[in-house]
C-alpha positions as YAML, in Angstrom:
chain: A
units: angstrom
residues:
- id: 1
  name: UNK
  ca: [8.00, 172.98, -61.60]
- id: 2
  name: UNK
  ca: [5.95, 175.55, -59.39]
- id: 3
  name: UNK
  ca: [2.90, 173.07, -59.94]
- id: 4
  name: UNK
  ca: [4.85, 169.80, -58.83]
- id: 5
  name: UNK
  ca: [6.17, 171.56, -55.48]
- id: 6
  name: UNK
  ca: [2.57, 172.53, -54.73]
- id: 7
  name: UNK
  ca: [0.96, 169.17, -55.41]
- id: 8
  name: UNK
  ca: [3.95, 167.44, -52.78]
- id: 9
  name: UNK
  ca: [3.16, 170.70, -50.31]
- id: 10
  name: UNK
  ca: [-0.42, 169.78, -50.87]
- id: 11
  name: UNK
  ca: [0.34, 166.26, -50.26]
- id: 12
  name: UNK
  ca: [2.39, 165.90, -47.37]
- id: 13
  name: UNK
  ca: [0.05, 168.34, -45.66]
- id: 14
  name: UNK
  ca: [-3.06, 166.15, -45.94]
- id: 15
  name: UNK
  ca: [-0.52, 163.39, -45.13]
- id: 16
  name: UNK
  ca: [-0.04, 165.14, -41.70]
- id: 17
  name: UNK
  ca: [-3.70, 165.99, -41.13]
- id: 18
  name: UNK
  ca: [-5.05, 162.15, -41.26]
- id: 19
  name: UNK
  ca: [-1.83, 160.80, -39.62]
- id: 20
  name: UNK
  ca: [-3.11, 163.71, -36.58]
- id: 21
  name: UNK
  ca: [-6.92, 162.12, -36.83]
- id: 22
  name: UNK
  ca: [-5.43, 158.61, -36.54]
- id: 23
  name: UNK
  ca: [-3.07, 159.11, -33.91]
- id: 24
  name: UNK
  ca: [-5.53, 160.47, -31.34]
- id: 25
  name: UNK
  ca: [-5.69, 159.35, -28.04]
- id: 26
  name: UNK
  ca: [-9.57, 160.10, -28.01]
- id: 27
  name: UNK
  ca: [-11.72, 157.26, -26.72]
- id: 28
  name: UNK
  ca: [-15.59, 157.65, -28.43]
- id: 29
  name: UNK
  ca: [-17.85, 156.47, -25.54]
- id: 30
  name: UNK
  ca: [-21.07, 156.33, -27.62]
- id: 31
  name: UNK
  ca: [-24.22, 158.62, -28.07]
- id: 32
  name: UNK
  ca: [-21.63, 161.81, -28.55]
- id: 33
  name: UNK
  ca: [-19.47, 161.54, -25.65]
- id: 34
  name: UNK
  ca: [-16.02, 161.05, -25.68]
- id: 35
  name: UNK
  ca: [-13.27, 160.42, -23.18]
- id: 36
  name: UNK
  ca: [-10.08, 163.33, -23.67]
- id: 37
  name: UNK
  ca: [-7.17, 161.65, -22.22]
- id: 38
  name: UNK
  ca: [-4.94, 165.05, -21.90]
- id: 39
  name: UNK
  ca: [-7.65, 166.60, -20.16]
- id: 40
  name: UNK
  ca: [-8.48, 163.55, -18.29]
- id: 41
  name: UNK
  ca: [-12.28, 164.28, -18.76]
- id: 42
  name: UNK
  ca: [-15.32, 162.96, -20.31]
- id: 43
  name: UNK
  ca: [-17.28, 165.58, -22.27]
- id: 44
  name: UNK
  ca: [-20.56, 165.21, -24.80]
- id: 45
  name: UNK
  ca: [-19.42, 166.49, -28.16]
- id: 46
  name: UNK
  ca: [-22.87, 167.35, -29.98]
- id: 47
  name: UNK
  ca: [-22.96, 171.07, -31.00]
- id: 48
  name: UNK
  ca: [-25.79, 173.40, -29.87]
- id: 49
  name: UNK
  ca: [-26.24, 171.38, -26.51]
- id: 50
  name: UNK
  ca: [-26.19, 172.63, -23.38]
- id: 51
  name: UNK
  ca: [-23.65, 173.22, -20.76]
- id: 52
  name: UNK
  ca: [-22.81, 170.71, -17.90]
- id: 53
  name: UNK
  ca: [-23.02, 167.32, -20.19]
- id: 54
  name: UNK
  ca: [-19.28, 166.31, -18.91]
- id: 55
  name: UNK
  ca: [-17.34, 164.73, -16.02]
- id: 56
  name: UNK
  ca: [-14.52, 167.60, -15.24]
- id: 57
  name: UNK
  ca: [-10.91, 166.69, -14.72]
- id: 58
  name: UNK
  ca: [-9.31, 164.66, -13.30]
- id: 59
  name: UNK
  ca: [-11.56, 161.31, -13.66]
- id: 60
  name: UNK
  ca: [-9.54, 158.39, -12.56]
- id: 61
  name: UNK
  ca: [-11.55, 155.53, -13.58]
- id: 62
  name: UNK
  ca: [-14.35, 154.85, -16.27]
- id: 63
  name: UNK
  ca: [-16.50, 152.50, -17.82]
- id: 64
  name: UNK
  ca: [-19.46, 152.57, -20.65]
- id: 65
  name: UNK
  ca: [-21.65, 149.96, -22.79]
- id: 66
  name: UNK
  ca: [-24.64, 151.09, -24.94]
- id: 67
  name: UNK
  ca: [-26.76, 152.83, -21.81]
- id: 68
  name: UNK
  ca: [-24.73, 154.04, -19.47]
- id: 69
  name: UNK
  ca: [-20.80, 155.69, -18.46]
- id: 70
  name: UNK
  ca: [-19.35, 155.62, -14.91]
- id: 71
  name: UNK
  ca: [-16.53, 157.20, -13.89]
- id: 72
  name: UNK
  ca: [-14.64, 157.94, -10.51]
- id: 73
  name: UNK
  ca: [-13.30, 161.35, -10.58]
- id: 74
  name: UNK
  ca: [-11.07, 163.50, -8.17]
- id: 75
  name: UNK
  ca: [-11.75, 167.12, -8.76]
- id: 76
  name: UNK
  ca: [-8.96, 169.50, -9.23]
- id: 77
  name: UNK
  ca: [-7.65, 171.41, -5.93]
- id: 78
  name: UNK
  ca: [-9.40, 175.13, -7.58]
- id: 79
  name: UNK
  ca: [-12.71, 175.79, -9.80]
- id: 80
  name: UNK
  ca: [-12.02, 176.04, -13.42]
- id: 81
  name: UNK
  ca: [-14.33, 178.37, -15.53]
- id: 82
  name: UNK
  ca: [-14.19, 176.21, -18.39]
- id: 83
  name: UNK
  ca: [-16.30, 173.53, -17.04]
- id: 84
  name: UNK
  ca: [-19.08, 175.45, -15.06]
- id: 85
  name: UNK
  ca: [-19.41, 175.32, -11.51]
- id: 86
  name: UNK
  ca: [-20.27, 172.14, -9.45]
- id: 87
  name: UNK
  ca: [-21.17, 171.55, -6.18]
- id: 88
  name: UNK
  ca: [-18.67, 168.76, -4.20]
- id: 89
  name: UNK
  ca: [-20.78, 168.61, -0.91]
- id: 90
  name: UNK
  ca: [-18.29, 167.09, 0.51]
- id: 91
  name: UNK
  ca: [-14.74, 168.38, -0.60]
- id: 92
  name: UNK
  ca: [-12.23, 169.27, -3.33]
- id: 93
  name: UNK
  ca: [-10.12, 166.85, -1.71]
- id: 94
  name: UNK
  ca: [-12.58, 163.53, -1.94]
- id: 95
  name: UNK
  ca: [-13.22, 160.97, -4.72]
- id: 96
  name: UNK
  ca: [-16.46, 161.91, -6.16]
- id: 97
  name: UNK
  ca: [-18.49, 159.03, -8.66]
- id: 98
  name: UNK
  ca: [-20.79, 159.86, -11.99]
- id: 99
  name: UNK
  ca: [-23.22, 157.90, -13.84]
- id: 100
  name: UNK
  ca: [-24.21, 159.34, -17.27]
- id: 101
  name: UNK
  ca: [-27.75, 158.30, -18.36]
- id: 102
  name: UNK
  ca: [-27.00, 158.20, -22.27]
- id: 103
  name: UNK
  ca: [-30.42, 157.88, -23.48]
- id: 104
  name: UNK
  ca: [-31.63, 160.92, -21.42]
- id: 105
  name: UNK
  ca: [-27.87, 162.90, -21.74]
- id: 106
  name: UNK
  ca: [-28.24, 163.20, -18.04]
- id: 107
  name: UNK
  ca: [-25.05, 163.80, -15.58]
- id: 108
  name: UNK
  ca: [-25.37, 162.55, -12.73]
- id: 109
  name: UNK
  ca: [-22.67, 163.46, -10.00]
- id: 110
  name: UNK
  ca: [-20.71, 164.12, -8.38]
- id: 111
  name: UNK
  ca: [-21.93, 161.33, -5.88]
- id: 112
  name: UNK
  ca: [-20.42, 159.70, -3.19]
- id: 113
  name: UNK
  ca: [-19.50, 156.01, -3.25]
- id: 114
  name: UNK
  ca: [-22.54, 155.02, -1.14]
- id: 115
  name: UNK
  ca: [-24.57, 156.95, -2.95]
- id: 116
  name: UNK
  ca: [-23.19, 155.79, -6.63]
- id: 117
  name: UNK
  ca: [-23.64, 152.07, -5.71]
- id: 118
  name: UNK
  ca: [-27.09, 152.58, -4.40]
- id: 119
  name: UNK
  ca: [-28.41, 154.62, -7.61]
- id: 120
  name: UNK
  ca: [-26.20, 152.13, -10.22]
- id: 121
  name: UNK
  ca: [-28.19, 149.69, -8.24]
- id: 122
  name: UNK
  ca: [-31.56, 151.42, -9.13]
- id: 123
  name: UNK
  ca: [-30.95, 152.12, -12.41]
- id: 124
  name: UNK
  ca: [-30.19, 148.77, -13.01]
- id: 125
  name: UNK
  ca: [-25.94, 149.20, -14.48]
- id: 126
  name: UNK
  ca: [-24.26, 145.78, -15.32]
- id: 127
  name: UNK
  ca: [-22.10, 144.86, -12.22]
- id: 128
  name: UNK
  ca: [-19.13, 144.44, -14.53]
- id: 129
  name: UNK
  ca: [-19.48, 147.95, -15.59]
- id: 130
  name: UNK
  ca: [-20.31, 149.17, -12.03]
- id: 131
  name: UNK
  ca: [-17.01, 147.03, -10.81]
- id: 132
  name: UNK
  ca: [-14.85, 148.72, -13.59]
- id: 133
  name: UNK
  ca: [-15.07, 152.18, -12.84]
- id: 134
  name: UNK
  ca: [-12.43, 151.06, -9.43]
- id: 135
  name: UNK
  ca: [-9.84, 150.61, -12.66]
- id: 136
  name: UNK
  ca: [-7.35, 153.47, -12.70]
- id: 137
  name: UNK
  ca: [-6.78, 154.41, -15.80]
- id: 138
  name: UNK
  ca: [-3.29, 153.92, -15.82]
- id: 139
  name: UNK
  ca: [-3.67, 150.57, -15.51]
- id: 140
  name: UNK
  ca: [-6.40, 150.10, -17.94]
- id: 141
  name: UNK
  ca: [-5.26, 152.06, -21.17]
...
């Protein structure tokens, strides 16, 4: 009797841990990074890499194919430790644009929308991709 109520314990409990892994919100972006929708924040997910691979909170808008992400993000009104420190040369209080290079992991951001159009431009992103980082997510999950 002892055995059959740990083999339904056993059970139901790895039950609970796929339906948990299935019911994720998680959005895999390709090459490692993947889009946290309670954090509202784009972070690269390889172990033993370095720091500063992510788009902090709060992005508003993204978009991704095989080469590249964008995303429009609004930073958060203080610094949070968690993320490392980066420099809005404007301020908190503007809507900052980011272009991940996934072939080289590189971050690049926060830009300005000027300067965002002008490098996507450059580095050759797909217009569609470029046009759907406007999207709020709201609208688009």
């Amino acid at each position: 009797m002892k055995i059959k109520v740990r083999y339904i314990f056993l059970i139901l409990f790895l039950l609970y841990l796929i339906w948990c892994s299935l019911s994720s919100d998680d959005k895999r972006l390709g090459k490692g990074y993947v889009y946290y929708p309670e954090h509202r924040s784009i972070h690269y997910t390889r172990p033993g890499e370095l720091k500063n691979r992510h788009i902090p909170p709060y992005v508003l808008g993204y978009n991704y194919d095989r080469y590249f992400i964008v995303a429009r993000q609004k930073p958060g009104k203080f610094y949070e430790e968690i993320y490392g420190k980066y420099d809005y040369p404007f301020s908190r209080d503007m809507t900052y644009f980011w272009i991940i290079v996934k072939a080289d992991r590189k971050v690049l951001g926060p830009l300005d929308e000027t300067s965002y159009w002008r490098l996507a431009d450059s580095l050759g992103i797909n217009p569609e991709n470029k046009r759907g980082v406007s999207m709020n997510l709201d609208d688009t999950s």
